[in-house]
LUMBAVO-975768 format. One line per 10 residues: number of its first residue (from 1); their letters; for each residue x, y, z of C-alpha. Coordinates in pm, whole numbers, plus 32768, in hexadecimal, padded with zeros to 4 digits. Example, Ala and Ser with C-alpha at 12.3 -4.5 7.8 and 13.67 -1.06 7.14 Angstrom:
1 = AS = 84CE 7E3E 830C ~ 8557 7F96 82CA;
//
This chain:
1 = XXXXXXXXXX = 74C3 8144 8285 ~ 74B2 7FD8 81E6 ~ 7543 7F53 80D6 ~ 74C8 7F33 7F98 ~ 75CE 7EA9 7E91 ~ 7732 7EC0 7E3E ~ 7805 7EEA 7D27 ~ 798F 7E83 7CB2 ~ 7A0F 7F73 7BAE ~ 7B61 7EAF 7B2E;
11 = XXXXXXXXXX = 7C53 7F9D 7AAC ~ 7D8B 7F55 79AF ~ 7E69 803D 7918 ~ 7F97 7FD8 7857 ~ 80DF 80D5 784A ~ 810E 8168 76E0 ~ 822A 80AA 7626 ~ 8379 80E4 76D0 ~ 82FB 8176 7837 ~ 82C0 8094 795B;
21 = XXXXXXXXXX = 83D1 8022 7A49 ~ 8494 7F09 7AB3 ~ 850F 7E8D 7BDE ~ 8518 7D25 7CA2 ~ 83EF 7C88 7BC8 ~ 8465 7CED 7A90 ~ 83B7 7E21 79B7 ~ 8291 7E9F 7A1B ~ 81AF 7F19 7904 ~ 8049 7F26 7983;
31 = XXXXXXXXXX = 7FA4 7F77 7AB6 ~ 7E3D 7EED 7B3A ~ 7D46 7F2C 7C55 ~ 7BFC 7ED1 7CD8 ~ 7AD5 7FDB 7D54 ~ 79F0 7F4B 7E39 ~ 78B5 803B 7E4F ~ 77A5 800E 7F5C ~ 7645 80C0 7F23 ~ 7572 80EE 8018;
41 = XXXXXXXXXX = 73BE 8148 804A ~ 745A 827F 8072 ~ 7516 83A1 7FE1 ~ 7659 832C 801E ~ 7748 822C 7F61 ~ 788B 81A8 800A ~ 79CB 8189 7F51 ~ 7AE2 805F 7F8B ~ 7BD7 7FD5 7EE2 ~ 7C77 7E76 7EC0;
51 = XXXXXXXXXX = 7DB7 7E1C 7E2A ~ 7DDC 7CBC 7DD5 ~ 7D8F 7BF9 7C62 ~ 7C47 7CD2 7C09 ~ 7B90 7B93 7BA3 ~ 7BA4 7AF4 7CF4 ~ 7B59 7C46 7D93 ~ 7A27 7C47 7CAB ~ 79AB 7AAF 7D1C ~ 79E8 7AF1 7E68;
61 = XXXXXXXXXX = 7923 7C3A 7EA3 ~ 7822 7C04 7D9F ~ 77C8 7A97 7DA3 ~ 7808 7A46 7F3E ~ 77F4 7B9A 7FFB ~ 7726 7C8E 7F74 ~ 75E5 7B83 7FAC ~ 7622 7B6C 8113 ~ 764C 7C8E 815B ~ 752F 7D5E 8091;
71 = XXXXXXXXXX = 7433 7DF9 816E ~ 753B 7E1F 82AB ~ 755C 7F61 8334 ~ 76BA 7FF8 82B3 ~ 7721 8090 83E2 ~ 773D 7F44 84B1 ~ 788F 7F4A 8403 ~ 7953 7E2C 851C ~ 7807 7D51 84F1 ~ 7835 7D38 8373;
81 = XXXXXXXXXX = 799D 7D20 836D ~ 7979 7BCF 8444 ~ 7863 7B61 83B4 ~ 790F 7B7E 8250 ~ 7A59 7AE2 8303 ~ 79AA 79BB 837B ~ 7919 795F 81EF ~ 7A56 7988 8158 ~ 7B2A 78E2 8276 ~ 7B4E 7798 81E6;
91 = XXXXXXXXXX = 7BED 77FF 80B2 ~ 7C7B 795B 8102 ~ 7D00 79E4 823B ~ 7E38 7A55 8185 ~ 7E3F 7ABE 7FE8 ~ 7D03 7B43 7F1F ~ 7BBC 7AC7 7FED ~ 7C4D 7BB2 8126 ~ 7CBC 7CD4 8018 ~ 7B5B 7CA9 7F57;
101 = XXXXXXXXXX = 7A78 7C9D 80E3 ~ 7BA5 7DDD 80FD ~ 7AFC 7EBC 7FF8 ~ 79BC 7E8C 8085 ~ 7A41 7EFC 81C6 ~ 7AD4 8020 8165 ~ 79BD 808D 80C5 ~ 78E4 8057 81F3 ~ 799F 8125 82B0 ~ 7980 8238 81DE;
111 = XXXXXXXXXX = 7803 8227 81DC ~ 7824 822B 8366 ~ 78F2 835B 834D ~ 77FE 8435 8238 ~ 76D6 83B7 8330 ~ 7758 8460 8474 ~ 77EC 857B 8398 ~ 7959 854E 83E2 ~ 7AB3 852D 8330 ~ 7B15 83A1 83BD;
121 = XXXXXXXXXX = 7C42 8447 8481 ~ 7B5B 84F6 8533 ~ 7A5B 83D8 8580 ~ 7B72 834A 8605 ~ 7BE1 845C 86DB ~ 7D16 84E9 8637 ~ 7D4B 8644 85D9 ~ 7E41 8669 84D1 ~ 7DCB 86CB 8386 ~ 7ECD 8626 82B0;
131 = XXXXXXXXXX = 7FBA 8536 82B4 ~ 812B 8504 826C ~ 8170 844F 812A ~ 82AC 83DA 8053 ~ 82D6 83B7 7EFF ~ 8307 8236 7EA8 ~ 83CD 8213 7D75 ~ 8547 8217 7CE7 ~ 8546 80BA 7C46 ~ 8650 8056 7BD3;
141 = XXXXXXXXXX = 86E5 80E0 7AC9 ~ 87ED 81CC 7A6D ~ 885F 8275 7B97 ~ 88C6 83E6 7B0B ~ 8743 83B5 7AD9 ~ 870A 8360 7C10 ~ 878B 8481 7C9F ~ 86B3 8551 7BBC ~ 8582 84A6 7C43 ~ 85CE 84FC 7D97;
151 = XXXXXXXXXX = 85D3 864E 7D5E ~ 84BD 8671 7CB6 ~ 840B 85B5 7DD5 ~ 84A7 86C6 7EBD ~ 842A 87D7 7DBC ~ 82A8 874D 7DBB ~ 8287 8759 7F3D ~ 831D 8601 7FCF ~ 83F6 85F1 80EF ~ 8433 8498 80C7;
161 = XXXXXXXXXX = 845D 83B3 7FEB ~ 84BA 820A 7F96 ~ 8574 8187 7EAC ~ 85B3 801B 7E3A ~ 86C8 7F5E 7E48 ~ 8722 7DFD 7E0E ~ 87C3 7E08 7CDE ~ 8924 7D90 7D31 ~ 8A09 7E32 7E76 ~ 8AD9 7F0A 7D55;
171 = XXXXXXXXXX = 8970 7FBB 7D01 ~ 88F6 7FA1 7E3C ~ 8A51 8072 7ECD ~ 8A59 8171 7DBA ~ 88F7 81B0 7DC0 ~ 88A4 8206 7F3B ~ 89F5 82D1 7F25 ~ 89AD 83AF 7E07 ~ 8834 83FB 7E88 ~ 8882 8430 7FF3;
181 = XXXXXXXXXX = 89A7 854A 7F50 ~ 88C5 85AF 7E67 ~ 8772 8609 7F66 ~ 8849 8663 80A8 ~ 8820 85F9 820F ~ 86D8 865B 824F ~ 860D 85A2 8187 ~ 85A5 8457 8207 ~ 8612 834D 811D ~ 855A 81D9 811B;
191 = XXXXXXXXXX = 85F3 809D 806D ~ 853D 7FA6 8007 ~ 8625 7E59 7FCE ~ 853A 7D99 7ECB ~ 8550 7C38 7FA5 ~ 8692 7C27 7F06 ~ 87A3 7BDF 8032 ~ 8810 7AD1 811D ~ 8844 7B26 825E ~ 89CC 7B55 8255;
201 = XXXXXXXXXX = 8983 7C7F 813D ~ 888B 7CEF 81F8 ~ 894E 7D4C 831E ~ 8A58 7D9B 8210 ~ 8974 7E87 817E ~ 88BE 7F05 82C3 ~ 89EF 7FA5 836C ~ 8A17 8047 81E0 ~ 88D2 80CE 8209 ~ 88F8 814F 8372;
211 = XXXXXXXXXX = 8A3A 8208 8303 ~ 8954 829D 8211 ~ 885B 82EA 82FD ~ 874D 8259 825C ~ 8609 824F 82FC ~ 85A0 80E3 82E2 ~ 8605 7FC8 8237 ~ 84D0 7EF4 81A3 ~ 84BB 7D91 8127 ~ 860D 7D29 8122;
221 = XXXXXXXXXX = 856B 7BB6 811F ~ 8408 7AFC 8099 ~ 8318 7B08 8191 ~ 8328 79A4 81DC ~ 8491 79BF 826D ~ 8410 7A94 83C3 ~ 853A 79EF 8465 ~ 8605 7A9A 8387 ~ 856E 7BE2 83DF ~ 859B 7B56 8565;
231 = XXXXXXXXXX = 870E 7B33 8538 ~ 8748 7C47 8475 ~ 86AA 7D85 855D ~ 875D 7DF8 8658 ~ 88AE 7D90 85BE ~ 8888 7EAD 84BC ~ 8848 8039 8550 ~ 8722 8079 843B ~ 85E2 8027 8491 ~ 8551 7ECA 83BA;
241 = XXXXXXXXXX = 83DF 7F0A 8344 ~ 8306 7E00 829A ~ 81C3 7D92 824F ~ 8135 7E12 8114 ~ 8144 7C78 80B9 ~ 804B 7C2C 8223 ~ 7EEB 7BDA 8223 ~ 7E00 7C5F 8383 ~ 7E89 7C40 84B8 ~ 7ED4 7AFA 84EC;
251 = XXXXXXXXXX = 802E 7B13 83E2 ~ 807B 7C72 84A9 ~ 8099 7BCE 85F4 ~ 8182 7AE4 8550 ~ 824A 7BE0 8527 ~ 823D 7C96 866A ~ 8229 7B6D 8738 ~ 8385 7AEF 8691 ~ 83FF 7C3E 86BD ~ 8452 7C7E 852B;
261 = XXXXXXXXXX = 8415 7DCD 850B ~ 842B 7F32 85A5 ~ 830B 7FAB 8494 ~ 81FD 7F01 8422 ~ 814D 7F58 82A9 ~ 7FD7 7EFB 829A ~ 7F20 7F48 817A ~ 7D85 7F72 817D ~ 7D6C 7EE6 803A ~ 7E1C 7DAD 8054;
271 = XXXXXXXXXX = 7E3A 7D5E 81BB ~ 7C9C 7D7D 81FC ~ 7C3F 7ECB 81FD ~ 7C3A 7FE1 82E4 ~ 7BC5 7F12 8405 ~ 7D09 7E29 83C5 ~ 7E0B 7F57 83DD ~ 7D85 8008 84F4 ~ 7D93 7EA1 85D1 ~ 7EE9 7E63 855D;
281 = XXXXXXXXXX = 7F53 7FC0 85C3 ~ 7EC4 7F93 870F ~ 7FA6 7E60 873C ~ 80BA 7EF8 86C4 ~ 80A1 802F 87CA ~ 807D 7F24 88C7 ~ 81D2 7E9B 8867 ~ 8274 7FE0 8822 ~ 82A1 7FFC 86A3 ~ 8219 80F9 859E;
291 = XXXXXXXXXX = 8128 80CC 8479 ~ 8174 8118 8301 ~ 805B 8093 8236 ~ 80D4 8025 80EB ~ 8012 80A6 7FAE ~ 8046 804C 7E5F ~ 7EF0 804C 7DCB ~ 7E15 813E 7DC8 ~ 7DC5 82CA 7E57 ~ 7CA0 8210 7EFB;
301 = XXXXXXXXXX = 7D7A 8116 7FDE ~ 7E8B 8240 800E ~ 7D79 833A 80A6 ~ 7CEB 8200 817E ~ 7E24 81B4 81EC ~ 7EC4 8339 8259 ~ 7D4A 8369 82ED ~ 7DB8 8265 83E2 ~ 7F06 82E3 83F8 ~ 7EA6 843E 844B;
311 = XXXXXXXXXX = 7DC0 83B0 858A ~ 7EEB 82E1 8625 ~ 8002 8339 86F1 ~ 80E2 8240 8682 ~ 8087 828B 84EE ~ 81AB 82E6 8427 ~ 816F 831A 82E9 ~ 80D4 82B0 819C ~ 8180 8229 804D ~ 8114 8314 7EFE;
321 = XXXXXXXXXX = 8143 822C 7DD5 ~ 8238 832A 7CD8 ~ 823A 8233 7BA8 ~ 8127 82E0 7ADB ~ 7FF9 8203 7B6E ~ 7ECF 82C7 7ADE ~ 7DF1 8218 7C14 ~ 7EC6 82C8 7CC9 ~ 7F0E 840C 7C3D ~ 7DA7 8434 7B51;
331 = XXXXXXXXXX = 7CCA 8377 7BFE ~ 7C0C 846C 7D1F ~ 7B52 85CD 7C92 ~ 7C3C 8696 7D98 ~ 7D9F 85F5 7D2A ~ 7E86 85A7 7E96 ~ 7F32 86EE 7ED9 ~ 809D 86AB 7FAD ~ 8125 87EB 8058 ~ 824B 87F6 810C;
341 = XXXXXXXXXX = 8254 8690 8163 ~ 80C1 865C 81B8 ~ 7FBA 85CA 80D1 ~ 7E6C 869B 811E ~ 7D5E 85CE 81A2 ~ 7C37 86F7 81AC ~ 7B2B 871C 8288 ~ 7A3C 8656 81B0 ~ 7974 8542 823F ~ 79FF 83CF 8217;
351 = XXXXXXXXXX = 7B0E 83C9 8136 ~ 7AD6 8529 80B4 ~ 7AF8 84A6 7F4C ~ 7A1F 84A5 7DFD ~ 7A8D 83B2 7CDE ~ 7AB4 844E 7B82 ~ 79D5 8382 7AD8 ~ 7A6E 83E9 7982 ~ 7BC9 8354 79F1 ~ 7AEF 8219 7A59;
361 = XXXXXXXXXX = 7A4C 81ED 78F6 ~ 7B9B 821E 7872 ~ 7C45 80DE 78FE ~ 7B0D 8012 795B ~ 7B79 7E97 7905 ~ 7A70 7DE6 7852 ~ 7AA7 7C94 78E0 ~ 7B6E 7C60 7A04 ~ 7B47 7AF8 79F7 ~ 7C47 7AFC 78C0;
371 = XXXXXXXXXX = 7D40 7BE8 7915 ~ 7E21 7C6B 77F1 ~ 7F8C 7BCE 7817 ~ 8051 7CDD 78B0 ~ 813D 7D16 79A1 ~ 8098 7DA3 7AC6 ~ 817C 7E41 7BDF ~ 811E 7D0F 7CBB ~ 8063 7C4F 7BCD ~ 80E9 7BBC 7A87;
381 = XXXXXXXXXX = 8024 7B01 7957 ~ 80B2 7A50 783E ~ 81E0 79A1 782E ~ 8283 7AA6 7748 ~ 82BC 7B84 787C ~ 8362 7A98 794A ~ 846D 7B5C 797C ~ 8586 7AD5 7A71 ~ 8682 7BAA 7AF3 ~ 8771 7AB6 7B3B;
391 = XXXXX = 8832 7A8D 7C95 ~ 8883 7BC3 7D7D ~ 89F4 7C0D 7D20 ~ 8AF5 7C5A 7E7A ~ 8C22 7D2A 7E41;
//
């Protein structure tokens, strides 16, 4: 099965006129992802995703990487992944040109999967047929509303769930308070802490959280500040999780080797594909901690991502984005189904997925080199939505 060309599909879509969120980085009113398609002589086309700034995605994969590789059989997925490492190593390593060779990854593993006739979990020798998954969403906002969101994530199949917080220690309080009352004991509740603390509210906040039984406590720092993370875990009883913000392996045993974390959150379409999150997983089981990919992209890099999940024994769960992301809710034929707590994975070769190419014409970007000013989620254009939050506020 060789290669015979690749395409990027850049998709954009921007929230109608009061929807959106906000949070940490301001108000979030568009949302943008990058297909990475790999044909083959064959019948069979791979699917990946990459989520970085499209046009960079696009350069990389289409002007340095698909050339090299054309003609290469697909199925010699570790061959291509270092051979697409080693062009991109002097300017990538960590940020787009490792999320961009990601994609193709991805993608080449679900060729390798539709050629021997397998689901991935099963390649790999797991057994499960879904995975667990939480819904990732309660920005901030008003919390009454809050608490209505949470039980409508309870009501549509979820288990778990995350919330944001980093909005000042008053919020923060109130807001874990009235949710935990509101969904009960048993439903496993994840923070997420924006970046926003210093280490002395951190700790402040931890043994908060651990009254409140929460079920990890992620990014209370950048991901520069690992010492932070270092002095932080095992002062707090909640397990710290990070690494949505890493890039391969190399930032993830950072993290381990300092001992800054209890879970570790690898993503295949930032951190370098497939390939990339089932290495750092193996490290991580080596040293004793779970996995919790992050997702915030695309149905394409959540079904990667629970595929290797499902086929680990120290996989944990998957993050569902909840903020109306059509590439995440629209984007696949057979929409993600969540029942009692487990996203289906199927018994369908590869990723088991088919894109709705109707959804795909619908928010196909023209020119990804000129992206509309927006703000993005994680990405922001135009100076007009700067949006500071100002300093975190302590009680």
């Amino acid at each position: 099965m060789k290669i015979d060309h690749l395409d990027v599909i850049n998709l954009r879509h921007r929230y109608p006129d009061g929807a959106g969120f906000r949070g940490a980085g301001g108000q979030c009113n568009a949302r943008v992802t990058s297909l990475v398609l790999v044909h083959t002589d064959g019948p069979h086309i791979g699917i990946g995703s990459a989520y970085s700034h499209p046009g960079l995605v696009q350069l990389i994969v289409k002007q340095q990487l698909e050339p090299m590789i054309l003609g290469r059989d697909a199925t010699e997925v570790q061959a291509l992944w270092d051979l697409m490492y080693g062009l991109t190593r002097w300017y990538g390593r960590k940020g787009a040109a490792v999320s961009a060779l990601g994609g193709i990854d991805t993608a080449l593993w679900d060729l390798r999967g539709k050629a021997a006739g397998k689901p991935l979990y099963a390649l790999w020798g797991g057994e499960r047929v879904s995975c667990p998954a939480y819904a990732s969403g309660l920005p901030w906002g008003d919390v009454d509303e809050l608490v209505t969101q949470a039980k409508q994530h309870i009501a549509n199949g979820f288990r778990r769930m995350k919330m944001r917080l980093g909005c000042s220690e008053a919020y923060d309080v109130e807001a874990v308070t009235k949710v935990r009352a509101a969904i009960g004991p048993d439903i496993d509740l994840m923070v997420d802490a924006s970046m926003r603390y210093t280490l002395d509210i951190a700790r402040r906040m931890g043994k908060f959280l651990a009254g409140h039984n929460a079920f990890w406590f992620e990014e209370p720092f950048a991901p520069e500040q690992v010492e932070l993370y270092a002095e932080l875990r095992g002062t707090v009883d909640v397990p710290i999780a990070a690494g949505e913000n890493e890039f391969g392996v190399q930032g993830f045993d950072e993290l381990i080797r300092c001992g800054a974390v209890d879970i570790v959150q690898p993503d295949a379409s930032r951190c370098g594909g497939i390939s990339e999150v089932r290495r750092v997983a193996e490290r991580a089981a080596k040293a004793g901690l779970k996995v919790a990919p992050h997702t915030w992209s695309d149905a394409v890099a959540l079904v990667a991502n629970a595929h290797v999940v499902a086929a680990i024994d120290n996989g944990l769960t998957v993050e569902m984005d909840r903020t109306g992301n059509p590439f995440i809710d629209d984007l696949l034929r057979a929409p993600l189904r969540v029942v009692d707590g487990e996203m289906q994975l199927g018994e369908a070769p590869g990723l088991g997925i088919e894109l709705d190419h109707g959804v795909i014409d619908q928010y196909r970007m023209e020119d990804p080199l000129h992206m509309p000013d927006g703000h993005y989620s994680d990405m922001i254009f135009g100076p007009q939505h700067l949006d500071p939050v100002g300093p975190y506020e302590e009680i």
